[in-house]
N, C-alpha and C positions, 0 to 999 in steps of 0.2 A: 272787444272794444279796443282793446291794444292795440289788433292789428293796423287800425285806421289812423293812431297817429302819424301824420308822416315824419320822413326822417330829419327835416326843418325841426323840427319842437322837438327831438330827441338829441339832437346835436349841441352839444354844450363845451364851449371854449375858453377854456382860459388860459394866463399864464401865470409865471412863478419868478420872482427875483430870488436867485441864489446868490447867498452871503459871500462872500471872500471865503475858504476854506483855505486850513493850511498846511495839512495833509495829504499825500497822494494816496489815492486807491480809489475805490467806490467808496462814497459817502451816502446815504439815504439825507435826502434835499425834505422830503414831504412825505406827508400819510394821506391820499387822495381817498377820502371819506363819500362812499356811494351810498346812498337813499332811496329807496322806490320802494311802490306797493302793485303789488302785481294783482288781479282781478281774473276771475274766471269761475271755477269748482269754489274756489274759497278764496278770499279777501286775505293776504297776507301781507307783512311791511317786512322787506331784507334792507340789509346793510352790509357792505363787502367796502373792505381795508385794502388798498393797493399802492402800496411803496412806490415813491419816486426818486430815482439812485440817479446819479451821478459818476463817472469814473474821472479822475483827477489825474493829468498825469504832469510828465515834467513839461517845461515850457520848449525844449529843445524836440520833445516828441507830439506838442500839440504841432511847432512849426513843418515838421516832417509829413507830416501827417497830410492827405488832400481829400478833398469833400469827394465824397460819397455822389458820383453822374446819378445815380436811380432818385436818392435821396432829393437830391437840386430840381430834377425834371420835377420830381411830384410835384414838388411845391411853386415850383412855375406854374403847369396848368393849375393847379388850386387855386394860385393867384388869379389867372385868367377868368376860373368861375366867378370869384370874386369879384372882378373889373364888372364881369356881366351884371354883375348884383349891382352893382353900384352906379353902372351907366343907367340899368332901369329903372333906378330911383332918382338918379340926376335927369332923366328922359320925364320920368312923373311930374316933376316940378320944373316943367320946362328948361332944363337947362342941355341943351342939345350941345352946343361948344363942348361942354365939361365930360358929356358921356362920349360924344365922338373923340376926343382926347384919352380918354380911360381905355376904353376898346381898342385904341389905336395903339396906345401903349402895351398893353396886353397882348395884343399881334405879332409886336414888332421885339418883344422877350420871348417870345415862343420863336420866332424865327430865326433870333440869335442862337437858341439850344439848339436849334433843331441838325443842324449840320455833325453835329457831334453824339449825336443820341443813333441807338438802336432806332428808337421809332418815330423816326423823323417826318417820317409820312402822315404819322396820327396826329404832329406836331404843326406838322404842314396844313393837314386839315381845318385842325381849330385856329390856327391864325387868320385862315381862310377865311374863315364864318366868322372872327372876330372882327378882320376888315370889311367883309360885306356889311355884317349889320352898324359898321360905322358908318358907311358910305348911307344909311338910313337913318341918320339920326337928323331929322329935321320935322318941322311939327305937322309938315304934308302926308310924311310917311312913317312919321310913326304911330300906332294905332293898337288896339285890342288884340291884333292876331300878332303884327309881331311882338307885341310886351311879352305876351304868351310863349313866343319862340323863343325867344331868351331864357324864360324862367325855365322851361324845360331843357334849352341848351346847359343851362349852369348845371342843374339838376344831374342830365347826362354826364358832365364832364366830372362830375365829383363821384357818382353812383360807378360809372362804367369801364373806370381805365382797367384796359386790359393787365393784364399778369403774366410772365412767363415763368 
């Protein structure tokens, strides 16, 4: 029965405010506390402890320091799946302006990366299909099969990025 939850209801988000610290090094921030019961041969409840650290450094070595290109891209398309999530709920409750805006902006951050990224192509693409399905945001065309497209485009784009 496990295997049928999808990965939506397994997906759990949150975030964390870190105090001012006033030490350098790694600091453990959190104890991210896991719960489940797993079903099958036998009915069992685990529980797994996983530290949330931190490394602190000086302020002359944060300013040194530059973002992580792999790090930034993810989180771009993550965004992007995101826009999608959220143009198809602004699409649900007629608001076509605000999703064709959401998607458009989502295009239009993908396309900024893209010129600077290894995989500019895959970057290319999804901007692609985020300005098409903005060019569909009106209450003519949009419908059943595309809401559909999207939910499975966001899907794709969070499940499928490639790795090298």
């Amino acid at each position: 029965m496990a295997q049928n939850v999808s990965e939506e209801t397994r997906r759990v988000v949150f975030a964390l405010h870190i105090p001012a610290l006033a030490s350098l090094g790694v600091a453990t921030v959190a104890d991210v506390v896991i719960r489940y019961a797993s079903v099958g041969d036998e009915v069992a409840l685990h529980e797994t402890t996983v530290p949330a650290a931190v490394n602190l450094v000086s302020s002359d070595e944060a300013a040194a320091a530059t973002p992580d290109n792999e790090v930034t891209e993810e989180i771009v398309v993550l965004k992007a799946a995101r826009a999608q999530e959220e143009a198809r709920v602004k699409a649900d409750q007629g608001d076509f302006d605000g999703a064709r805006k959401v998607l458009s902006d989502a295009s239009d951050e993908l396309r900024k990366r893209a010129p600077n990224s290894p995989r500019a192509e895959e970057l290319l693409t999804h901007a692609d299909e985020l300005a098409q399905r903005a060019d569909f945001m009106a209450p003519a065309a949009y419908d059943a099969a595309s809401r559909k497209a999207m939910l499975y485009s966001t899907r794709d784009m969070r499940r499928k990025r490639r790795r090298e």
